[in-house]
KEGUMI-833383 format. One record per residue: x, y, z of N, C-alpha, C in turn; residue in three letters. Coordinates in steps of 0.02 Angstrom, whole numbers, plus 50000, padded with zeros to 5 digits. Each point is the difference from the previous one (the first is absolute). Example, Ala and Ser with C-alpha at 12.3 -4.5 7.8 and 13.67 -1.06 7.14 Angstrom:
// residues 2
506604971650390499555005950000500455006050000ala/499825005349964500425005950003499615005550037ser/
END
This chain:
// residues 430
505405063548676500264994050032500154994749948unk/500534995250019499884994849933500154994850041unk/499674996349951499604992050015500614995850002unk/500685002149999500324992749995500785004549991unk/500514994849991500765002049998500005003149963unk/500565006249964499905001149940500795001949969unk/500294995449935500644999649959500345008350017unk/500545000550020500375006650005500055002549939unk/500095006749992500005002949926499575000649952unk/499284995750023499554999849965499745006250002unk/499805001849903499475007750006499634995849988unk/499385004250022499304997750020499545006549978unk/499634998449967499545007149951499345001150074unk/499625005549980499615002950068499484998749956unk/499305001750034499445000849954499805005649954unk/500325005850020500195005849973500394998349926unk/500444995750005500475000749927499454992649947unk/499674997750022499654996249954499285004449971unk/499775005150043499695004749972500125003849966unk/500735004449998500285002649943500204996049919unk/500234993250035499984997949950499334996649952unk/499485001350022499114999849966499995006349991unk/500125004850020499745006449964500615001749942unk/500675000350003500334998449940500034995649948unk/499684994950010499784994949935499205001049961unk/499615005550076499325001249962500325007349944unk/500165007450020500425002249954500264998149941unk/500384993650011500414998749942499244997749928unk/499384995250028499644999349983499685006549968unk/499745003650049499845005549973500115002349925unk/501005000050027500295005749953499984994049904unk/499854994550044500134997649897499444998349983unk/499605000650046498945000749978499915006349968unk/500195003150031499695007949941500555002949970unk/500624994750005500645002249958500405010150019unk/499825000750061500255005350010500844997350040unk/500435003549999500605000250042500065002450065unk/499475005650016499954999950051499924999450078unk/499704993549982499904996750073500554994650000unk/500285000649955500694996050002500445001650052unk/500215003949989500405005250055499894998350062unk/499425000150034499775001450063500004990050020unk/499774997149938500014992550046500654996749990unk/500535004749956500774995250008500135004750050unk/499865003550040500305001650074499704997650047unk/499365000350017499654993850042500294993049995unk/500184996049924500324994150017500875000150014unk/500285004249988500725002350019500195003350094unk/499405001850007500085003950066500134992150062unk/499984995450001499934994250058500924999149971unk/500234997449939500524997349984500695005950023unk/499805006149985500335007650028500054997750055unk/499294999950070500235000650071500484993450012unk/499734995749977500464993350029500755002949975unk/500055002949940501055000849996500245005250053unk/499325004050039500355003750062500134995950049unk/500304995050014499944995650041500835002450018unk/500115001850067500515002350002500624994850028unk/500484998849964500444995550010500454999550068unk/500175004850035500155000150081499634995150037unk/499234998049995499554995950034500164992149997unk/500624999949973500134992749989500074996450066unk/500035000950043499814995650077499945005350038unk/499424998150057499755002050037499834997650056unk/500274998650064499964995550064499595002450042unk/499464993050027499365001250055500194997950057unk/500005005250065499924996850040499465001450060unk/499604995450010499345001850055500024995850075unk/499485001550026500044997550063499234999350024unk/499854998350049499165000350004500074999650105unk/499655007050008500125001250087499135001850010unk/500004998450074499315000950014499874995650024unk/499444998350058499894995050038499275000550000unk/499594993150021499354998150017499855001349910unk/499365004349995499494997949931500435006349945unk/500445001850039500245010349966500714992349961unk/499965001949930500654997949956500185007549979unk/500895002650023500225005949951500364996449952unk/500164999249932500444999049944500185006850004unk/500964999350005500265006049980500594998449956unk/500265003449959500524997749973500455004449942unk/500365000249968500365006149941500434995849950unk/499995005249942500544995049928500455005150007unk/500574997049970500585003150009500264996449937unk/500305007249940500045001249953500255006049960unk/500365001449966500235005549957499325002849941unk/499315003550069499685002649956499695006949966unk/500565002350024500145006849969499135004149992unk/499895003349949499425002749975499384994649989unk/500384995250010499514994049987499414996650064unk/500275004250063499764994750053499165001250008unk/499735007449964499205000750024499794992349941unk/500314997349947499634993549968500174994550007unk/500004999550058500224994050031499544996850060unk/499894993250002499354998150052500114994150012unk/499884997250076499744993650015499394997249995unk/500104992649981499154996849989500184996650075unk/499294999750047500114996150025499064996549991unk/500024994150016499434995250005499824999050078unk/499415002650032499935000250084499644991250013unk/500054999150014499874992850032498995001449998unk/499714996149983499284998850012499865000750087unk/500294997050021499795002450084500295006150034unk/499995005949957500185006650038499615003949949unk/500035006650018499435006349978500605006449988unk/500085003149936500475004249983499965007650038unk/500205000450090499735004050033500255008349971unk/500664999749953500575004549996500284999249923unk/499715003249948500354997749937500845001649997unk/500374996749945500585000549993500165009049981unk/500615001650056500315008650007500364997149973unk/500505007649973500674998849977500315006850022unk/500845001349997500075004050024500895000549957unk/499875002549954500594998049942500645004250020unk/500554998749979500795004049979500124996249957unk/500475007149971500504992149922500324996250022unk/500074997850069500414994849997499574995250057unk/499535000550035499494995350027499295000050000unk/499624995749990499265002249995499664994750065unk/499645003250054499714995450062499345002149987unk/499684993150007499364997150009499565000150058unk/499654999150009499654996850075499165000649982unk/499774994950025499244998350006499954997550060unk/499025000550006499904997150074499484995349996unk/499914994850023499524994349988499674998750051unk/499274996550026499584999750055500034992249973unk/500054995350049500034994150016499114998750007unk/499654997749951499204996950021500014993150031unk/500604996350023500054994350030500374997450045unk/500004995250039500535000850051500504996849980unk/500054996549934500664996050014500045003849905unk/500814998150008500225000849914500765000250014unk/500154995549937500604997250006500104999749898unk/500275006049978500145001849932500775001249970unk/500114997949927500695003750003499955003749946unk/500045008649965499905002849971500475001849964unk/499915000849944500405000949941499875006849976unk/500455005149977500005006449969500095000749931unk/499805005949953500095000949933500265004849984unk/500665003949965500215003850011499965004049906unk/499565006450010499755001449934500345009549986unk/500184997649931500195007249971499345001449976unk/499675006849979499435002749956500025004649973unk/500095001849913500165003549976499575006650037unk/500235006649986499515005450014499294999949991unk/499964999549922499484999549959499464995650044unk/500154992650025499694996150039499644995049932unk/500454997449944499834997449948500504993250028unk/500254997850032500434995249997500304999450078unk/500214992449991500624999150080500384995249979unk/500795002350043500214993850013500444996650061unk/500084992749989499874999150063501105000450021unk/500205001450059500675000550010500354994850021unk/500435000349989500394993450039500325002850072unk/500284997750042500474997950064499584994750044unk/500295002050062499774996550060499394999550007unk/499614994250023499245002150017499884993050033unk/500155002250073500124994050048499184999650033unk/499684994750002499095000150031500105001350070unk/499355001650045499825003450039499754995050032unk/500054997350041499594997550058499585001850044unk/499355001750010499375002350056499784994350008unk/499994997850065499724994350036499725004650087unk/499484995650006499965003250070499554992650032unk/499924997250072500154995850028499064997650010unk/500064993749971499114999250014499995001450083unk/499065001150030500015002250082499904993650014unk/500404997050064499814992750020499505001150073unk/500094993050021499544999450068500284999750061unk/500075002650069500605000050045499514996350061unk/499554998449990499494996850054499724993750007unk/500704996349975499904992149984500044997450060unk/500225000550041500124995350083499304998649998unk/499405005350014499354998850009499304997349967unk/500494998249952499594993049966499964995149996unk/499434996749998499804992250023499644996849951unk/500135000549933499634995849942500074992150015unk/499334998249986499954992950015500114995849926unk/500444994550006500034996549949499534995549968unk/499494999550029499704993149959499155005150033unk/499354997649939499375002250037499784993550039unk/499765000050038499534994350035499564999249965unk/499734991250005499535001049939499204996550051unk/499435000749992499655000450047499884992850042unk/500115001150068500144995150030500704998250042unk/500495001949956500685001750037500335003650038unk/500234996950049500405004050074500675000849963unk/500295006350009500785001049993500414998150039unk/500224996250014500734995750060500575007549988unk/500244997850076500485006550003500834997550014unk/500395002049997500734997650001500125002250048unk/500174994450070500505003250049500644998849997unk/500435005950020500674998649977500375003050060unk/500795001350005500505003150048499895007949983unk/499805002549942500195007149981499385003749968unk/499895006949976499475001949982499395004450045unk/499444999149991499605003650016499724997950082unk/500115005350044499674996150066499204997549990unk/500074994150044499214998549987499744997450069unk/500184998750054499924998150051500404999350046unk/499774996750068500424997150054499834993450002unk/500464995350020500084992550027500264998650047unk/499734993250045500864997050046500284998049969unk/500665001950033500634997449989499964991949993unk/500254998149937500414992150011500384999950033unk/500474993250019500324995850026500685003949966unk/500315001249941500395001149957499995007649984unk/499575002550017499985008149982500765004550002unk/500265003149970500445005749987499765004450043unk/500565003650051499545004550034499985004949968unk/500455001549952499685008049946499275000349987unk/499674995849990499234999249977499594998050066unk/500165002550057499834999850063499605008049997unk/499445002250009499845006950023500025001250094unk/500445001250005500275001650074499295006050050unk/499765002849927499595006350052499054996749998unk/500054996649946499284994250032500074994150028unk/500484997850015500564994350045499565003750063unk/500435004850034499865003550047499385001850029unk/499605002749953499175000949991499714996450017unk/500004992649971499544995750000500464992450057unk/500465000350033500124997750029500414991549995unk/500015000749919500384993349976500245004649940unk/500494991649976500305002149930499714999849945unk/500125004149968499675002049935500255000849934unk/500004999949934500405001449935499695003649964unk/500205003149966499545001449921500214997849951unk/499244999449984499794997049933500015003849936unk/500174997349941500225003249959499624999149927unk/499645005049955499604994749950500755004049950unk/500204994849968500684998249960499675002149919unk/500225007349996500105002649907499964997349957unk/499525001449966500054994249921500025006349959unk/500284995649955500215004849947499615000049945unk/499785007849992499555005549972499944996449920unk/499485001249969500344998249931499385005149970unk/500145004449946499625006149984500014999149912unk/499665000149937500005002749963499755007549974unk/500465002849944499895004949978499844998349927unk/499145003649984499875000049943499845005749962unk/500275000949941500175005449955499515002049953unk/499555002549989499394999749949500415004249939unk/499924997249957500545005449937499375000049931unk/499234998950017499415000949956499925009249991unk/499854999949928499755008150013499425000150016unk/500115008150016499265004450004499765003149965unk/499465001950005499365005949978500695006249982unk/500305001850059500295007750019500335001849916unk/500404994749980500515000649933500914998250009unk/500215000849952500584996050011500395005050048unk/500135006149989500175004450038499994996650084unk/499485000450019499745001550098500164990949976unk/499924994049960500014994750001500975000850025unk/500345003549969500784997850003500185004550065unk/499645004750034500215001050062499654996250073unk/499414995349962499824997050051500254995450026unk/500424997249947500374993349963500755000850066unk/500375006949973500555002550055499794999650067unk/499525002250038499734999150064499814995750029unk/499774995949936500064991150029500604996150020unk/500455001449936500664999750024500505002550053unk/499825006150013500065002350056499784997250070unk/499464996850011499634997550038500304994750014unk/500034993049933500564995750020500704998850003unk/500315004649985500694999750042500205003150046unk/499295002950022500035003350074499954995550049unk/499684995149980499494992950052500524996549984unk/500384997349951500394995449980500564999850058unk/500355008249987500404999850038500115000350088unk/499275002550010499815000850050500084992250050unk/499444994749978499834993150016500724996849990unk/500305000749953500564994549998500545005050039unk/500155005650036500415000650045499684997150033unk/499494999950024499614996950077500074992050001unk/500074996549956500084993849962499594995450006unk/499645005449966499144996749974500234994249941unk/499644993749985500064997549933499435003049976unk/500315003549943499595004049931500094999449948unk/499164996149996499915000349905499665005049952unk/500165001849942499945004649926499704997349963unk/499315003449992499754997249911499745008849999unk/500174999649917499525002949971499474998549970unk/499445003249980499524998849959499795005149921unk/500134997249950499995004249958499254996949952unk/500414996949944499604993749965500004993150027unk/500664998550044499984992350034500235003450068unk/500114994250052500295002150038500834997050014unk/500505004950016500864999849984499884998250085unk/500454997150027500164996950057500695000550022unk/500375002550080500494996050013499664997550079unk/500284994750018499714995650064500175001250051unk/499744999450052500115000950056500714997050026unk/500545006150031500684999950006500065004750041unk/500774998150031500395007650024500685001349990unk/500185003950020500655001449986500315004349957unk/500885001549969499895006349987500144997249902unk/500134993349998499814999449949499545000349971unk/499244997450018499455000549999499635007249994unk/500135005250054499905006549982500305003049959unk/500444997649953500375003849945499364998549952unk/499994992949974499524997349974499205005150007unk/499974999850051499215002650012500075009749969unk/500565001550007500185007249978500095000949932unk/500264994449976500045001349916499204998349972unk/499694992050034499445001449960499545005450008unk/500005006650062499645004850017500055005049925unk/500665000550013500245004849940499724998749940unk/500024993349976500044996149927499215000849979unk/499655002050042499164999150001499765005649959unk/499684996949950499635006549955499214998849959unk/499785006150004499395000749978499384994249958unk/499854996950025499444994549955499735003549939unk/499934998649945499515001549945499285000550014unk/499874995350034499205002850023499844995750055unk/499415001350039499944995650053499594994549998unk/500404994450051499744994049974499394998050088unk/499774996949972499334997050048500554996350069unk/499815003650060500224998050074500134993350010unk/499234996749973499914994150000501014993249977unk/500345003749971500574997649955500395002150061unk/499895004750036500785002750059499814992550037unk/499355000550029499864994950066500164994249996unk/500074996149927500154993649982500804998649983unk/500325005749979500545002150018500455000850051unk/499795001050049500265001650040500104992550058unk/499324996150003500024993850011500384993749979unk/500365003049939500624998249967500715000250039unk/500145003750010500445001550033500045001950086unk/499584998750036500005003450066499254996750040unk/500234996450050499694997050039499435005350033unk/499304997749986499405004050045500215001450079unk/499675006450013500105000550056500645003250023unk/500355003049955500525006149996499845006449989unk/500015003150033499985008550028500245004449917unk/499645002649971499805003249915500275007150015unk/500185004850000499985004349979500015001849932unk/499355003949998499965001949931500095007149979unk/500325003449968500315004549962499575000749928unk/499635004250014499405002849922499825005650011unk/499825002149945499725008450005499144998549974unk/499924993749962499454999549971499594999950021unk/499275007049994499525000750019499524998949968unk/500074998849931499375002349947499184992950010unk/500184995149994499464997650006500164994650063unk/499404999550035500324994850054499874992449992unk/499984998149947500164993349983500554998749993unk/500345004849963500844997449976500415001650062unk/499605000650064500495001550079500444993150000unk/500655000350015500344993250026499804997150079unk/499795005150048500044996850068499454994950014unk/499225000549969499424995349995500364993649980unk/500364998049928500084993849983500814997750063unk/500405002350000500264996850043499834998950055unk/499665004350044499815000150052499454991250009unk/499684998749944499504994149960500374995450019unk/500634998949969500424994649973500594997350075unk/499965004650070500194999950058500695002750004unk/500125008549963500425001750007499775006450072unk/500245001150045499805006650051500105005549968unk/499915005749967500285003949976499815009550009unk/500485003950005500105006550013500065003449938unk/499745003549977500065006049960500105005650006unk/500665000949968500305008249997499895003849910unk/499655002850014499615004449929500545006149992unk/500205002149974500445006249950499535003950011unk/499835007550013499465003649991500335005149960unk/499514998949921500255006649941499945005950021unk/499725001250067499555006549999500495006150014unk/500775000350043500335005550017500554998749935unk/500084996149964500405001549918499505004049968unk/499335000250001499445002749957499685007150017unk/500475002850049499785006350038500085006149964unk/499755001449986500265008149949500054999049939unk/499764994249966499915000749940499405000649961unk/499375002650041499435002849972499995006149991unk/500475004250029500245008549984499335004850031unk/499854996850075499455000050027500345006250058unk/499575004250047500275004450027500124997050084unk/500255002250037500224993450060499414998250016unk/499535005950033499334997350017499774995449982unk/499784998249921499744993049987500474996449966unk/500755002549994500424992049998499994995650059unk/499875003050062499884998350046499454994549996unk/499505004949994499334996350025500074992549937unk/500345002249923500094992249960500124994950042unk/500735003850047500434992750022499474996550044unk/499835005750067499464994450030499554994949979unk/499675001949941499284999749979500444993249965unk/500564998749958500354994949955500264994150073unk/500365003350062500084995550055499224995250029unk/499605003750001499414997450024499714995849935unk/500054999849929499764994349956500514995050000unk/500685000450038500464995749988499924996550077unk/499815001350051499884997650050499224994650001unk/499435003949945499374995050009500374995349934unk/500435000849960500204993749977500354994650023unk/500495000850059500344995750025499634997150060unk/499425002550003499654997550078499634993549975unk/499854999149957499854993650013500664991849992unk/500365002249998500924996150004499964999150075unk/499905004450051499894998850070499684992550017unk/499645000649969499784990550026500604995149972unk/500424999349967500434995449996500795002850032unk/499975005050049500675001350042500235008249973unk/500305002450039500245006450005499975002749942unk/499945005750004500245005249938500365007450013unk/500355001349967500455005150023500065004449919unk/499685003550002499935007849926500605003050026unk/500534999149975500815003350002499865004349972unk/500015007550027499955004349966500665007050028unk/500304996050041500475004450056500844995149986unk/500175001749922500584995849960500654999350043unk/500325005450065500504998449992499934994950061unk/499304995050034500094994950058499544998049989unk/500404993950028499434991950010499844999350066unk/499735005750053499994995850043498945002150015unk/499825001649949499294997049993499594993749990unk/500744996149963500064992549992500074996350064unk/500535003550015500164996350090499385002550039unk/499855003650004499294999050060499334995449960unk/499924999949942499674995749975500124991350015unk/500664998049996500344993850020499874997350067unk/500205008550054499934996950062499384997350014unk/499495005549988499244997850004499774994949980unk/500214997049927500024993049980500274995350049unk/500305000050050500414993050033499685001250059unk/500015004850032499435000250065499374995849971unk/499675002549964499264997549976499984992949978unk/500694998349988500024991449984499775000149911unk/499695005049985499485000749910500464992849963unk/
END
């Protein structure tokens, strides 16, 4: 695989031809240490043999055109694709690099299936996340026989796009987040209005509309009657991003990182169709902010900073989110929090905001079905791992229960473990 673009035409030596060339310079040593001629011979062909394969470099290969495609739906990615080229005897040394994205698992290594005049590719990739949105770049490599050298070809080599769609929430009508906490001692006043949620019966005024007349408890109860209406206020929700590492390593840290992301532009987009006002912070080393808004300018905004969000250097004390966050965003706004972090429960975010009078919900990343099969364990007790790893990740999040919901996402492609968590939150008043 290689780490980065790479200059057309460039030869590029293997590890193979820098070893020949140490055992032909130890020879040459040899041969004028004990002054024999003999081992002469043998190390000016060891250092001659790399400069030989590279002049087989066969001149027909002077362009070579890629073209791929990427089919497959849900977590299954196929990359398929072929070069097309005048490559005669040449086409078994010929190869694509490709680089697989950190959030997929190489289910299908790269086939080939050569003629002299086309060579097709295809690999198969397992999606470990629900969302990914990549554009991939190809390398298109000659290799001498020998396998002492490459180089790289020129033509077409147009990138690849694999994106697949974060899972959102479809069960927004039935939520009732309250905007502000009561603080002890305080009655909540309610809004009556013309429209909205039924909330009662009344008599009729003097002035009444008869549309807002109920004709069938009119009848019932033997006079006129209306309904009453408690009049919609509008929702206002933050989403917060924990971007601190973990214990796990940078690895399970950069796919926890995607699922977070995943998470909020699932909610993002979710709430602001519903036209929630929704605010964005992350938390890394400070906390990044956008404010409570709607609209579709605003959700562009809230989508780029989702994207733009990356990994903290190390984690900083909770205590810095909660004072943070009081910065920017009035107490008593509905938190969702987005973290995977389990390791010690001091550095939890939901205790200090929850402190500082934010309400707040936690949705946790669970490492545990990315982490499945990589103990090379037989099903029986990969099995019994996962349980036995679900049940230490469950007595860690149980004590988060006293400051509002918790929801161990461990079922990537839906949120609607979140939504029954929410509803339960607004019934209960929490």
């Amino acid at each position: 695989m290689t780490d980065g673009p790479s200059r057309y035409g460039v030869h590029r030596w293997t590890i193979r031809t820098y070893l020949l060339l140490v055992g032909g310079g130890a020879l040459l040593t040899v041969a004028v240490a004990s002054k024999d001629p003999v081992p002469i011979f043998f190390g000016l062909a060891l250092l001659l043999a790399p400069f030989a394969a590279a002049w087989s470099y066969p001149r027909t290969l002077d362009r070579v055109d890629l073209t791929w495609k990427e089919a497959g739906a849900g977590p299954e990615i196929r990359v398929r694709g072929s070069l097309t080229g005048a490559f005669g005897n040449s086409a078994g040394d010929v190869s694509v690099q490709v680089t697989p994205p950190v959030e997929v698992v190489v289910a299908k290594e790269l086939t080939y299936k050569r003629t002299p005049r086309e060579v097709q590719f295809a690999t198969d990739w397992r999606l470990r996340v629900p969302y990914l949105s990549r554009e991939l770049s190809a390398v298109v490599l000659w290799g001498d026989p020998l396998g002492l050298g490459e180089r790289v070809l020129e033509g077409e080599r147009p990138t690849l796009t694999v994106a697949r769609s974060p899972p959102e929430m479809h069960t927004l009508t039935y939520l009732r987040l309250s905007r502000t906490t009561p603080l002890p001692g305080e009655v909540r006043s309610r809004r009556i209005g013309l429209s909205g949620e039924f909330d009662a019966l009344r008599l009729v005024e003097g002035n009444e509309p008869v549309r807002f007349i109920n004709w069938k408890a009119t009848a019932r109860l033997g006079r006129l009657v209306a309904n009453e209406y408690e009049a919609e206020q509008r929702t206002d929700l933050i989403l917060l991003l924990d971007l601190r590492p973990s214990s796990f390593g940078g690895y399970y840290d950069e796919l926890l990182l995607t699922l977070g992301q995943a998470a909020c532009l699932g909610l993002a987009r979710s709430f602001l169709r519903s036209r929630f006002r929704l605010g964005f912070a992350s938390f890394g080393e400070f906390v990044t902010a956008l404010p409570l808004s709607t609209g579709r300018t605003h959700g562009f905004r809230v989508v780029q900073a989702i994207l733009a969000s990356r990994l903290a250097p190390r984690a900083e004390d909770p205590l810095r989110c909660a004072f943070g966050m009081r910065r920017f965003f009035l107490p008593g706004t509905t938190t969702i929090i987005v973290s995977g972090w389990t390791d010690d429960p001091a550095m939890d975010l939901a205790p200090y905001l929850r402190r500082v009078g934010f309400p707040v919900v936690l949705l946790s990343p669970s490492p545990v079905p990315m982490r499945e099969g990589t103990g090379n364990l037989d099903p029986h007790r990969e099995g019994l791992a996962r349980r036995v790893e679900r049940l230490e990740r469950r007595v860690r999040l149980a004590p988060l229960w006293s400051y509002g919901p918790v929801v161990d996402w461990d079922s990537y492609g839906s949120l609607e473990g979140l939504g029954r968590a929410l509803r339960v939150r607004g019934r209960r008043g929490v």
